[in-house]
C-alpha positions as CSV (number, residue, x, y, z in Angstrom):
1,X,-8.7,-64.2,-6.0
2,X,-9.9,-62.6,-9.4
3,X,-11.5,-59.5,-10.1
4,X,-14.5,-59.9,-12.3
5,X,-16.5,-57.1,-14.1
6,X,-20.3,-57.4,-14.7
7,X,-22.4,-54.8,-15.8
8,X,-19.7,-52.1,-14.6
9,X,-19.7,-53.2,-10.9
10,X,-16.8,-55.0,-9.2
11,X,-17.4,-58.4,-8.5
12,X,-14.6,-60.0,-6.1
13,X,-14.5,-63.8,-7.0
14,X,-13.7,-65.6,-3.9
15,X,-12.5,-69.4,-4.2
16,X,-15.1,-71.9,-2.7
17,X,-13.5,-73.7,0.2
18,X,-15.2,-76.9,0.5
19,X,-14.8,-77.3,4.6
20,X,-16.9,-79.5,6.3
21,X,-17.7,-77.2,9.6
22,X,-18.4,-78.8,13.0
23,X,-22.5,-78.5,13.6
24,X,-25.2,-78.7,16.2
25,X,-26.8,-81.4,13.3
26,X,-23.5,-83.6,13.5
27,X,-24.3,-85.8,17.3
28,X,-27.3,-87.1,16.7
29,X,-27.3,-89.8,19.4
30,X,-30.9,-89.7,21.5
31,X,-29.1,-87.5,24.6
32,X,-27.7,-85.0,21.8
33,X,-31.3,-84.9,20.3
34,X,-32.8,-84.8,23.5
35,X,-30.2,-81.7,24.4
36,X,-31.4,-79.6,21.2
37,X,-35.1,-80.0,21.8
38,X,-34.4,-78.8,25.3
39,X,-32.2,-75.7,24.1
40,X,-34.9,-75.0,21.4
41,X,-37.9,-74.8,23.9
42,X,-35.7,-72.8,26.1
43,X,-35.7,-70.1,23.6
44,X,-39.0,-68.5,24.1
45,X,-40.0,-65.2,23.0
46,X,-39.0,-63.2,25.3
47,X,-35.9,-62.3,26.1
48,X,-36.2,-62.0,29.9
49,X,-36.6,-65.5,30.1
50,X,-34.0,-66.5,27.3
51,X,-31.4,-64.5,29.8
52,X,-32.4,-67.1,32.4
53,X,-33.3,-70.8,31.0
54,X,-30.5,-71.2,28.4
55,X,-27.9,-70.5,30.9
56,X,-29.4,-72.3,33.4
57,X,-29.8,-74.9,30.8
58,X,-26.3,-75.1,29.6
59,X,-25.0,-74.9,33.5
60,X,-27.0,-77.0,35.6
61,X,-29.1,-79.4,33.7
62,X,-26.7,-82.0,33.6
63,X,-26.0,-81.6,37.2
64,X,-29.6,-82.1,38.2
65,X,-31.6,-85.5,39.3
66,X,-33.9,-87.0,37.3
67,X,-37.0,-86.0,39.3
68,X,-35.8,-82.1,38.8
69,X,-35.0,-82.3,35.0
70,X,-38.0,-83.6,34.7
71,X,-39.9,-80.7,36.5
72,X,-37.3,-78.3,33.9
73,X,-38.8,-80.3,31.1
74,X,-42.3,-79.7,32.1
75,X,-41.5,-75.8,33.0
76,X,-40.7,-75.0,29.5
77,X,-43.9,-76.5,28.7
78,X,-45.9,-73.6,30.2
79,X,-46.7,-70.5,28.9
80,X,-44.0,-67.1,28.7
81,X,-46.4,-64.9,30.9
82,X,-46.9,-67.3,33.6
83,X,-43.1,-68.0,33.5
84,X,-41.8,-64.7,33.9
85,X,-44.1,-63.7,36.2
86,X,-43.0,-67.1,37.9
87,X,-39.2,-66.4,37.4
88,X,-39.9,-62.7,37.8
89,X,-40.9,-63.6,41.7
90,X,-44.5,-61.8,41.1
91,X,-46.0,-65.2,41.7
92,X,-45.1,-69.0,42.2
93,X,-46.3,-72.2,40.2
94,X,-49.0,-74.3,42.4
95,X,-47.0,-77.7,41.3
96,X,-44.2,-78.3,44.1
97,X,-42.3,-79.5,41.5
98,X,-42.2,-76.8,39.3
99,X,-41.9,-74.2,42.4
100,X,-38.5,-76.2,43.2
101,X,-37.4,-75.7,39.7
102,X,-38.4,-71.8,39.3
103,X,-36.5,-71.6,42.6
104,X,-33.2,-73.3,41.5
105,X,-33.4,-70.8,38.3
106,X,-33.8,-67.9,39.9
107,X,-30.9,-68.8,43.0
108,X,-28.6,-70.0,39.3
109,X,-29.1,-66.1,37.8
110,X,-28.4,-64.4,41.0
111,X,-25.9,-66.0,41.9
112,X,-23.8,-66.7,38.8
113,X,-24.7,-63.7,37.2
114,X,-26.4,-61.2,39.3
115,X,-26.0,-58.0,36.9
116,X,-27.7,-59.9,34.1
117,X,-30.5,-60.6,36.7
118,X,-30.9,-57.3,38.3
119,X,-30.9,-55.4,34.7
120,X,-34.4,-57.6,33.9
């Protein structure tokens, strides 16, 4: 590393390392793409809920059947206040399919992580 001076103020030259780093960007095979759309519309805008889709997401997603992922699919679809009040237990979704899903989320953050869920 050199020391530089410019205008009186330290300037610490680092050496560039070229170093190609593993990212999100690198799979991009349709279930990868797929998995990214679904993280990014997990993240809402409120944190309550981010503390219960993404890990939900990134635990049990995979796990579930088609009919329920698609039911996950269409619950990210819907807007934040009628899912936390949904995943908050205030009220449930008229769909059955989407009541199923709110249900497995909610079971998923007590049980894996109930201090996470009783702090919201």
């Amino acid at each position: 590393m050199a020391l530089a001076r410019l205008d009186d103020c330290a300037i610490l030259a680092i050496p560039f390392i070229n170093a190609k780093r593993p990212t999100l960007s690198d799979d991009t095979s349709f279930e990868a793409i797929q998995r990214k759309r679904l993280y990014w519309h997990s993240r809402r805008g409120m944190w309550e809920l981010d503390l219960l889709l993404i890990p939900f997401l990134e635990q049990r997603y995979d796990s579930l059947n088609a009919d329920d992922q698609a039911a996950f699919r269409q619950l990210i679809t819907e807007e934040d206040q009628d899912l936390f009040g949904w995943l908050m237990r205030r009220e449930w979704p008229a769909d059955e399919a989407l009541r199923r899903i709110v249900k497995m989320i909610v079971t998923h953050a007590e049980t894996v992580d109930s201090a996470v869920y009783r702090a919201l």
